[in-house]
C-alpha positions as CSV (number, residue, x, y, z in Angstrom):
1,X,-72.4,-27.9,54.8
2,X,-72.5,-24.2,54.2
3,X,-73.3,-21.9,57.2
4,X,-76.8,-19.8,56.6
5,X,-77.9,-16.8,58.0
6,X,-81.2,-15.5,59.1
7,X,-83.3,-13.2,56.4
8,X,-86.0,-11.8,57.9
9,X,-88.7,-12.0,55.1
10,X,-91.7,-9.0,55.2
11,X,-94.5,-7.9,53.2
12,X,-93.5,-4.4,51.0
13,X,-96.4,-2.8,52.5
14,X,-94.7,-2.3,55.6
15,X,-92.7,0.4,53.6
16,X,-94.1,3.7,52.0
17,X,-93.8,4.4,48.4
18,X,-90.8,7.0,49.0
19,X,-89.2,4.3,50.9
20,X,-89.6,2.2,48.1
21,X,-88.5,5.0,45.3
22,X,-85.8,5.7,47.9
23,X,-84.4,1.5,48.2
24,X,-84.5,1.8,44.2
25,X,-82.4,4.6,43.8
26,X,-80.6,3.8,46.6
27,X,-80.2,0.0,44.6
28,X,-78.8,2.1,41.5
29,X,-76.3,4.0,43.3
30,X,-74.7,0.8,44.4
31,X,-74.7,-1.0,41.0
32,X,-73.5,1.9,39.0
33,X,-71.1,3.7,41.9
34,X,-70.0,0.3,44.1
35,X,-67.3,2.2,45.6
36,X,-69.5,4.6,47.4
37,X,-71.6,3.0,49.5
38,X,-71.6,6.1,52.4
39,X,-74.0,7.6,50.0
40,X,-77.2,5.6,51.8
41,X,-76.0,3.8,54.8
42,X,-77.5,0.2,53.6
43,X,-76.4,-1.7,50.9
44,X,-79.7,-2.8,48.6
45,X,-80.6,-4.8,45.8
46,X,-83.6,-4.6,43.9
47,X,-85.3,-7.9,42.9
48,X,-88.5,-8.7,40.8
49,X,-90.8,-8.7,43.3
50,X,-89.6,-6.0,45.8
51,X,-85.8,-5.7,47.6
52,X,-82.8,-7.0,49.8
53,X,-81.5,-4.9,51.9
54,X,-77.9,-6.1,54.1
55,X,-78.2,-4.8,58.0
56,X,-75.3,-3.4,59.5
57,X,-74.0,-4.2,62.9
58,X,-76.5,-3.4,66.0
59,X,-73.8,-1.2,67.3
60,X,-74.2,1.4,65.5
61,X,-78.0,1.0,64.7
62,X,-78.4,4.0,66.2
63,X,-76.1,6.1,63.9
64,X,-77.4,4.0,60.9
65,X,-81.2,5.0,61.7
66,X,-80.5,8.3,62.4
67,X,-78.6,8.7,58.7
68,X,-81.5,6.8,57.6
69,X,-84.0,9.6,58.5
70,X,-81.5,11.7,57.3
71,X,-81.8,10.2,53.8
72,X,-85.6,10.7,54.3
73,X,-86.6,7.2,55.0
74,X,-90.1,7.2,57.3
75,X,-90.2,6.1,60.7
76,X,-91.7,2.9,60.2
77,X,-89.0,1.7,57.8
78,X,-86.5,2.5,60.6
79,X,-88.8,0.2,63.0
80,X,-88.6,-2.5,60.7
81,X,-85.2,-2.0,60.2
82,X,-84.7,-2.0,64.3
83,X,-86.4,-4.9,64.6
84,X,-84.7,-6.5,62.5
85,X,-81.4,-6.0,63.7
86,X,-82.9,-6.8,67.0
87,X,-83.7,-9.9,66.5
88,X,-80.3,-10.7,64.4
89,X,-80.9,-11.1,60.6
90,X,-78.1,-10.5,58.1
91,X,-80.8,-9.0,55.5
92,X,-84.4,-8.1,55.3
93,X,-86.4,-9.6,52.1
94,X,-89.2,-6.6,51.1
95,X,-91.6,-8.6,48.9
96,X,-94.6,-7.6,48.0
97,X,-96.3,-11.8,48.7
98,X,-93.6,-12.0,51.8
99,X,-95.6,-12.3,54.9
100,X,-97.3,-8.9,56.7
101,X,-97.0,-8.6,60.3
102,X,-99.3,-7.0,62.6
103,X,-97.1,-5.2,64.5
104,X,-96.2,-3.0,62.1
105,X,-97.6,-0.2,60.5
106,X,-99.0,-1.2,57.0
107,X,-99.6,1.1,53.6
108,X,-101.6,0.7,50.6
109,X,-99.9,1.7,47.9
């Protein structure tokens, strides 16, 4: 049996539109220039519906949120992205029909 691992699955409107306009270009870099990830300190994929986006290791969730703000990504992406590590998934699932949660902060865009 292959071995799964946990993808936390969340409602796009947990992001702002510059987060999302940030994911997307940040999605582009890593398709046309794969061998320069350092760029934006996640590794994303866009989808239909929304993105994937690979968490690092907690260890250095510090230095990944703080290049994370430096790459102009809001405060409550960096929460979600804390929790998330937090509570141990290998990737986070932004979908715009994924379930929203009330603990985070939500946007209507």
């Amino acid at each position: 049996m292959l071995k799964t691992l946990p993808m936390a699955d969340v409602s796009t409107c947990h992001i702002t539109r510059n987060d999302s306009t940030l994911l997307e270009l940040a999605a582009q870099a890593d398709v046309n220039t794969p061998t320069h990830p350092e760029d934006f300190p996640l590794r994303v994929c866009s989808t239909t519906y929304g993105f994937v986006i690979f968490c690092r290791d907690i260890g250095i969730m510090h230095e990944t949120i703080a290049n994370l703000k430096a790459h102009e990504m809001s405060e409550a992406f960096c929460a979600l992205y804390a929790m998330a590590l937090q509570e141990g998934v290998f990737a986070i699932n932004l979908d715009c029909d994924a379930e929203e949660y009330s603990g985070l902060q939500r946007f209507d865009w």
